[in-house]
C-alpha positions as CSV (number, residue, x, y, z in Angstrom):
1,X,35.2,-66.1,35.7
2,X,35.1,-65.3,32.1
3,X,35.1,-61.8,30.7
4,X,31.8,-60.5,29.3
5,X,32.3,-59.4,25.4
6,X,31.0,-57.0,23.1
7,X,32.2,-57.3,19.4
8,X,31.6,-54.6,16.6
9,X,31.9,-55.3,13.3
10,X,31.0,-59.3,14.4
11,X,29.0,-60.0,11.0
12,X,32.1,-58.4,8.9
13,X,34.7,-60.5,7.5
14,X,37.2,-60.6,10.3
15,X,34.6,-59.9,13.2
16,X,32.4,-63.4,12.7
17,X,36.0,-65.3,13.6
18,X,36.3,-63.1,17.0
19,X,32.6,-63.8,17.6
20,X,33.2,-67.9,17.3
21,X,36.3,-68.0,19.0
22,X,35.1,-65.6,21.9
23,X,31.9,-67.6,22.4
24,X,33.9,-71.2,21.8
25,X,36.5,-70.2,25.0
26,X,33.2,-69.9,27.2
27,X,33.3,-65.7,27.0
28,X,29.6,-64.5,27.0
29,X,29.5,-62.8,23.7
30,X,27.6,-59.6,23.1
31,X,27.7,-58.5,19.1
32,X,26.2,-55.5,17.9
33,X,24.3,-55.6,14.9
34,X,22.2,-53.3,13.3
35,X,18.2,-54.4,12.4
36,X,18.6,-54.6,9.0
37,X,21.9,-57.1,9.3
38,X,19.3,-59.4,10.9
39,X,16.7,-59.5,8.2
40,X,19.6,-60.1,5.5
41,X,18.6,-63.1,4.0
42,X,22.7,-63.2,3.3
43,X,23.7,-63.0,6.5
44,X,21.0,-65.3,8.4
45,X,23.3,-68.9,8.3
46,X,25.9,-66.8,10.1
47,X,23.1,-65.3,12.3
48,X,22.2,-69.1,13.0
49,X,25.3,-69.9,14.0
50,X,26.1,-67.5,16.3
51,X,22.7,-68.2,18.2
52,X,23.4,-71.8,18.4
53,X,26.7,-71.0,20.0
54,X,25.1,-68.5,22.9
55,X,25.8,-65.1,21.2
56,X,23.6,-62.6,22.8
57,X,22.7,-59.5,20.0
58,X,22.4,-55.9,21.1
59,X,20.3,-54.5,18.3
60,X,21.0,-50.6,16.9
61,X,18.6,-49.0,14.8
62,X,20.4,-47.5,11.6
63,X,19.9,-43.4,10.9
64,X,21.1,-42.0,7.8
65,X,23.9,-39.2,8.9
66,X,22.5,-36.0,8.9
67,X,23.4,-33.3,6.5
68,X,24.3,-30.2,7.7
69,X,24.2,-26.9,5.0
């Protein structure tokens, strides 16, 4: 049985090769993206290709951090 996954980082430089070869070896592949990595027009032929191999996105809505005087 093959191990789910859950990649951070899966759009990044290094991450998008984890996220191939994970999916490739039959792994169900989770990566976790934030909304506005998904409406990058820069980043939707990677986006493309991960959905044609399977990958499965959990979606994370992006908050400025808070500043605390």
């Amino acid at each position: 049985m093959a191990t789910k996954i859950l990649i951070v980082g899966g759009t990044g430089n290094m991450g998008k090769f984890i996220v191939e070869t994970s999916a490739k070896l039959g792994h169900p592949t989770f990566v976790l993206v934030r909304e506005a990595t998904l409406a990058d027009p820069s980043k939707s032929k990677l986006i493309d290709s991960f959905k044609s191999l399977g990958v499965s996105f959990v979606h994370v809505l992006h908050f400025p951090t808070p500043v605390f005087n």
